[in-house]
Structure formats: C-alpha cells, structure tokens
N, C-alpha and C positions, 0 to 999 in steps of 0.2 A: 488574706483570709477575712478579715474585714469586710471589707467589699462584698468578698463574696455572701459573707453570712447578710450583711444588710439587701443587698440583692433579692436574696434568697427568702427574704421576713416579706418582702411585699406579694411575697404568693401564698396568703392565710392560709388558702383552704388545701395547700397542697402537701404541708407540712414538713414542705425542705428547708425552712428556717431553724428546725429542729436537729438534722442531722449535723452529727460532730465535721468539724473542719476535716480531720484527718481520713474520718471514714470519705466526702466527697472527695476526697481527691483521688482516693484508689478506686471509686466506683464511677467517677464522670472520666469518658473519656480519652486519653492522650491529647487527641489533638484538640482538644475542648479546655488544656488545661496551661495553657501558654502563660507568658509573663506579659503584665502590665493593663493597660485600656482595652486593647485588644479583647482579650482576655473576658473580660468582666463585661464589654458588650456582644461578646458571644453570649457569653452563660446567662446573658438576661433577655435575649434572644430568644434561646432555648427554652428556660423557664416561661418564658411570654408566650409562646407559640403552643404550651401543653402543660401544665404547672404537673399533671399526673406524671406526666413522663419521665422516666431517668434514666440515660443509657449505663447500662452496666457492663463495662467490658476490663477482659484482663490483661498484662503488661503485656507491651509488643517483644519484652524481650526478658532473659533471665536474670530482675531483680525481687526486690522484698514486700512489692507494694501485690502481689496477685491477688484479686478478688479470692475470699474465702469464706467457706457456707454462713462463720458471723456475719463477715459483710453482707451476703445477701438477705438472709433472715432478720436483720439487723432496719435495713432500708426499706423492705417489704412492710416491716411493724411501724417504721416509723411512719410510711405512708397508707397504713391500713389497706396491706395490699392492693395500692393500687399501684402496681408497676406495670406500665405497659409495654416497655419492651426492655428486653434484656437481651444484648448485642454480645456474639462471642467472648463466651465468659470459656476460658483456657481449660479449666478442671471440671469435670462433668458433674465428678462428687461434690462441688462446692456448691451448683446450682439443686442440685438433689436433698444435697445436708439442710441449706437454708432455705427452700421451698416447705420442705418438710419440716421443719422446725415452726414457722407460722403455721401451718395447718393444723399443728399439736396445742396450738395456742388458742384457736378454734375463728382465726382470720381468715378469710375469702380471698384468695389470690387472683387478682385478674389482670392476668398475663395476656396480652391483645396477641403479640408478636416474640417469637422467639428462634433467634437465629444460633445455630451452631454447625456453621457451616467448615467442612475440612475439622471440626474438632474431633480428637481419636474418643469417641462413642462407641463401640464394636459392639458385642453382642453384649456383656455383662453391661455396658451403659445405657446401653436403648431398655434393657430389662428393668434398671434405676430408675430411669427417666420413666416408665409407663406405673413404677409404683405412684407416681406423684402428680404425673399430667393430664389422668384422669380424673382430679379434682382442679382442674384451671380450664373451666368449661365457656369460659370467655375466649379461651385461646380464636384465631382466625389464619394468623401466619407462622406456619411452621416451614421451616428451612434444617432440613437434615443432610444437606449434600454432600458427598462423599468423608461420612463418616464412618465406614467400615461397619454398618450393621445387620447390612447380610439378609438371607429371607429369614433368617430366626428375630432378629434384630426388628424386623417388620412385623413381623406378626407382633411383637410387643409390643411396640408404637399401633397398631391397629388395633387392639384390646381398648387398650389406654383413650384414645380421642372420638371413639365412637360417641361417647358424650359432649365431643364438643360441636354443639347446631350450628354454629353460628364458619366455621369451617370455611375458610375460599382460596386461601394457596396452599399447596403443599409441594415442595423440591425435594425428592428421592433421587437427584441423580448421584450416580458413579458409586451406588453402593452395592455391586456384583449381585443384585438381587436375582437373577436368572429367571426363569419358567417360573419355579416354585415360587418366590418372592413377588413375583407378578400377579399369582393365583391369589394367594395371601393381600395383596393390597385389594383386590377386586370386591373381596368381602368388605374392605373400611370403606371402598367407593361407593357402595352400593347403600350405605346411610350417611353418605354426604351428599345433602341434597343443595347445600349451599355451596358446593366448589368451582372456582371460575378458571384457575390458572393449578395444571398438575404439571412438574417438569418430571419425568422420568430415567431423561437419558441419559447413555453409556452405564447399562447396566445387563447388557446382552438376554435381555429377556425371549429372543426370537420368537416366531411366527407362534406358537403355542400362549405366549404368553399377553402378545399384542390381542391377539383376540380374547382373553379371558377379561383383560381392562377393559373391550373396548364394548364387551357383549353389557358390561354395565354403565358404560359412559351416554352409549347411544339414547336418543331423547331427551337429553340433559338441558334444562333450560335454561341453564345458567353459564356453563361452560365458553371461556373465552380463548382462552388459549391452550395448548397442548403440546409439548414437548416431547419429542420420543425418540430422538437421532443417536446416533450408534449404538443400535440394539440389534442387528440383524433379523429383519424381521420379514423380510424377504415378500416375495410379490403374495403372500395368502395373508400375512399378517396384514399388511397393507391394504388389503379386500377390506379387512375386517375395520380400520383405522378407518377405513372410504365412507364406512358405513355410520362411523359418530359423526363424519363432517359434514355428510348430508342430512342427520340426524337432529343436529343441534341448531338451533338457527341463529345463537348471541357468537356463535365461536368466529373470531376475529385472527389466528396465529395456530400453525398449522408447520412443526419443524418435522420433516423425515429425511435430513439427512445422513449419509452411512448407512445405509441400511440393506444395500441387496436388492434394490427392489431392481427390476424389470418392466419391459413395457406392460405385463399385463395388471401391475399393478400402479402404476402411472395413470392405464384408462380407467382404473376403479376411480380412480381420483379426479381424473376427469368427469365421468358421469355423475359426480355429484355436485360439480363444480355448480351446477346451476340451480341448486337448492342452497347455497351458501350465501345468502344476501348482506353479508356482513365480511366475510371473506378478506381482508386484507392481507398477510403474509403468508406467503407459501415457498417454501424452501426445499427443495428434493435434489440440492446438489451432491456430489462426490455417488452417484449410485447407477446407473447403468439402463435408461427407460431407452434409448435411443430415440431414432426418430418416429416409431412405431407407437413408443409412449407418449410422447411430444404432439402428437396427431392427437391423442385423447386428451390432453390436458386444452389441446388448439381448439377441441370442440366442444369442450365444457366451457371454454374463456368465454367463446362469439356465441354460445347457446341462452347463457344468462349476464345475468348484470353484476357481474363480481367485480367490487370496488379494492381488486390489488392495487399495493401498493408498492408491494415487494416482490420481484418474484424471479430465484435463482435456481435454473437447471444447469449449473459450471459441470463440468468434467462425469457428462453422464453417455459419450458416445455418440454425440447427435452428428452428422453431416451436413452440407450444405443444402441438401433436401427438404431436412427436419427445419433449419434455421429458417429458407422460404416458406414451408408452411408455419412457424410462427409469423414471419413476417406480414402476412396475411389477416391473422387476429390480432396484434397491435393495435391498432386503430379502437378496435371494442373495447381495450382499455386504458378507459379515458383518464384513470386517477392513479397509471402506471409513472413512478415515481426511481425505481431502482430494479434494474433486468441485469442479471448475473449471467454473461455465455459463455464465463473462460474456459481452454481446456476442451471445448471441443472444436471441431472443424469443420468451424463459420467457413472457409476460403473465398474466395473473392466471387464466388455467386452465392454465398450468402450474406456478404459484405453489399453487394449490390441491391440484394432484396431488401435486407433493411434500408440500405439508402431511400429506398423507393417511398416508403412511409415513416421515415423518424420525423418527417416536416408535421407528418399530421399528430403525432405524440408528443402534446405539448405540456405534459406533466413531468416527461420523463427527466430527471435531473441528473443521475448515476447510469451510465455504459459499464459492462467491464468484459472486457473481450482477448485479456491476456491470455497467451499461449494458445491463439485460436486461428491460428495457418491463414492469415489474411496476407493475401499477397501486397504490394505495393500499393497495383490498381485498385484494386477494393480497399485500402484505406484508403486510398483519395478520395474515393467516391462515398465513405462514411465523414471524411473531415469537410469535403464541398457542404454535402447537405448540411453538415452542424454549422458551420462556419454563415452560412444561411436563415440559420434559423438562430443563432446570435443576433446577427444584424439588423432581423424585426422585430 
C-alpha cells in the first residue's frame, strides 16, 4: 500500500494520491492488483499513460470486495469527476446510486467510456441508467451488449444520450430489440452526427427494421464501421444497408452475416461497391447469394477500387461457376489479404481457377477453403501454385 500511495502522489493533478488504500483496491482492477514489483510497475504504467483514468470494475467472483454506489461516488468526488472510464461494474444500481450522488453535489461527471457489457441491465436498468446519463454528455463509448434491454430498454437509452455530441461507438448487440427497437434507435441515430462504429447484431431486427436504421445512416460522413449480422434481414433489408455503404464514403467494415440474404441482395451490394473507396472488410458468409450474387459482388470488386482486405462469402451456396468467376476479379484486388470460401463447392474446376491467379495475388496471406469439395487434383494444383509463390 505504500508504494502504491507513493506512486499514486506523483500524479498532482490527478488526485489518486488522495484516494483511501482500501477503496483502490476494490475499484482498480483484478488483474491490475497483483503482488510485489510487478504490480507497482503496472499501476505506475497506468497512472503514467492517463493520471484522469481509473478503471472501475467489480469482483470476478462472489466476494466482499464489489464496487458499491459509495465507491463510485466516492472516486468520482475524489477525482472531480473526472473518471473516464468505468469498466464492468457488476450492480447496475451501484453505478446509478454513485453517478447520481455527485451530480447532487453539483460535480460534472465526465464519463468518456462506459462499458457494461453482458451486465443484467433489462428494462427497469437501462430506465436507471437514462435517469443519470443524460447528464455525462462527455460520454463517446457506450457498450450496452446483450444486456437484456429490449426496445423499451432503448428507447430509454435514446432519450438519455441525445445530449451526448460528442457520440462515436455504440454496441446494442444481442438485446432482442426486434423491428420496434430498431425504429426507436433510428430516432437517437438521426442526432448522432458524430457516430463512427454502431454494432447492432443478433437482435433480429429484420428487413423492416434494417431499413428504418439505415434510411438515417445514409450520407453519414463519419460512419466507419457497421455491424448488423444475425438480424434476418433478408435481400430488401439488405437493399436498404447497399444503400448506407454507397452512401457514406469513411465506412471501412461492413459485417452481414446470417442474415437471409440472397443474390438479389448480394448485387445491391455489389453496385455500390464502387462508391466505397475506403472499403475494406466485407463479410456476407453463412447466407445464401449463390453464384448469381457472387457475380454482383465480382462486378462491383473489378468496377472500382476497393481496398479489401477481407472478404468472406463461406457457406453461401456458391459452385464452381461462382468460384471461377471470382477468380477472374482477384487480381483487381490488389490489398486482398484474407478470402473465406469454406463450405461451398469450390471442386476441382474451381480449385483450378483459382490456381490460375493466386501467383498474381500477392497480398493474399489467409485461404480458407474447408469443407469445399476439392478433389485431390485440384488441391494439388492450389498447393503447386502456393508452393510457387513461397519460393519467390
């Protein structure tokens, strides 16, 4: 303790030389809180790299030590609300109780990052949490993933952070938000001018719901990534998705897998492909485009200059037809780094097609082509070429 407090005095301005021994230790945490050297040049590490910062988190398991609304209310006053992130804190009431207890105090809480991710929040929590988080308008990273709070649960949370400007991740996944819950967030999306990364998925929003997001996402000039996979959203919802990623010119990550789609909404995806000049991850496995969808995506790759670097169509129904005509656009992508085909059936004429052009794809670092009916022939003739292009 020692140590630690001496440590902890050479950060004036940050006023963790003040906090009690006993309160750090339940509020820094676990694996921050080791015995010996170690130890103490972690925690001066930590302090060194953000003196504002202090992670708050509660037991990994059921002892005596859990963060409790004094402790946070407690660390918040002692840092003049400056806590910038507070990392899964176990009791929802506890960050509620001590949030609100500084506010009553009449301190400014600026909360950067707040994570309570899998914490049971349900509806009566996300209600808690919006009495309070509309006054932490510093907020930027909110992580609510599957915490049980439902479309009612959202629309509380979207009351609440309309006031936060400054706004650029937010993870809603796995909270059964369905259609409704969808509609409900499109209202908080639509004054988040600053958002760059929304994860949404496994929340079965389907086609009704994808396009109600996406009617406000579109033109967004900030938007980097987008997450929307197991929401069945099927080939119209997917239109409507096609329609933000040619829309937005910063968006970098583009996940729809599980989703139902079909080729015709594979080619929406394709045709915007060539307004995407930032473009790098694109994932549409586990879904069903076949090779009819595989053609649109082939003719959005070689139409513009998309800098993938990732790009998995696995177990979407493609044949060796599909696989030759990507093997054709390969080549256009020159910063293609990781191609997912498992799962369908590459067989040994599309084992060959690709052979034909892996030599000139020389970013490519990851194949994966498990459970994709390749005969014998046709891996030989995918291991010659590699085995080829090792050698130079």
């Amino acid at each position: 303790e020692s140590q630690i407090t001496s440590m902890a005095g050479t950060q004036q301005e940050s006023g963790l030389q003040t906090l009690p021994a006993a309160l750090l230790g339940r509020v820094w945490p676990p694996e921050r809180t080791l015995v010996g050297m170690r130890t103490c040049k972690t925690l001066q590490a930590d302090l060194a790299r953000n003196a504002d910062a202090l992670l708050v988190q509660g037991s990994k398991n059921d002892c005596d030590c859990e963060v409790t609304a004094h402790d946070v209310s407690e660390t918040l006053r002692v840092l003049q609300g400056r806590l910038d992130l507070l990392w899964r804190i176990r009791n929802v009431n506890a960050l509620v109780g001590g949030i609100a207890a500084v506010l009553a105090q009449g301190i400014a809480v600026a909360m950067v990052h707040l994570n309570l991710r899998r914490l049971k929040v349900g509806t009566e929590g996300a209600a808690a949490l919006a009495s309070v988080l509309g006054e932490c308008k510093a907020l930027v990273h909110l992580d609510a993933a599957y915490t049980g709070i439902g479309a009612v649960g959202v629309t509380c949370l979207v009351r609440a952070v309309r006031s936060c400007e400054g706004l650029s991740q937010l993870n809603l996944a796995g909270n059964a938000l369905g259609p409704e819950g969808a509609r409900q967030l499109a209202l908080l999306l639509r004054e988040c001018s600053s958002l760059q990364m929304l994860d949404i998925s496994f929340n079965s929003i389907g086609p009704e719901g994808a396009t109600a997001v996406a009617a406000v996402l579109c033109g967004s000039s900030t938007l980097t990534h987008l997450t929307i996979h197991h929401n069945f959203i099927a080939d119209q919802g997917t239109t409507s998705v096609a329609e933000v990623l040619g829309s937005c010119p910063r968006i970098e990550l583009l996940d729809l897998r599980y989703n139902d789609i079909g080729p015709d909404g594979a080619c929406a995806v394709g045709r915007t492909l060539v307004d995407s000049p930032r473009l790098t991850h694109l994932n549409l496995s586990r879904n069903s485009i076949q090779d009819a969808g595989l053609r649109g995506i082939c003719a959005g790759l070689q139409a513009g200059k998309v800098p993938l670097t990732f790009l998995s169509v696995s177990k979407n129904g493609i044949s060796p037809e599909g696989i030759t005509t990507l093997s054709a656009a390969l080549p256009s992508c020159t910063h293609l780094s990781y191609l997912d085909l498992s799962e369908n059936d590459v067989g040994t004429e599309g084992a060959t097609a690709l052979s034909a052009v892996l030599a000139r794809c020389t970013a490519l670092k990851d194949l994966n082509l498990n459970h994709s009916r390749i005969t014998s022939e046709g891996a030989k003739s995918v291991v010659f070429v590699l085995s080829q292009v090792l050698r130079s």
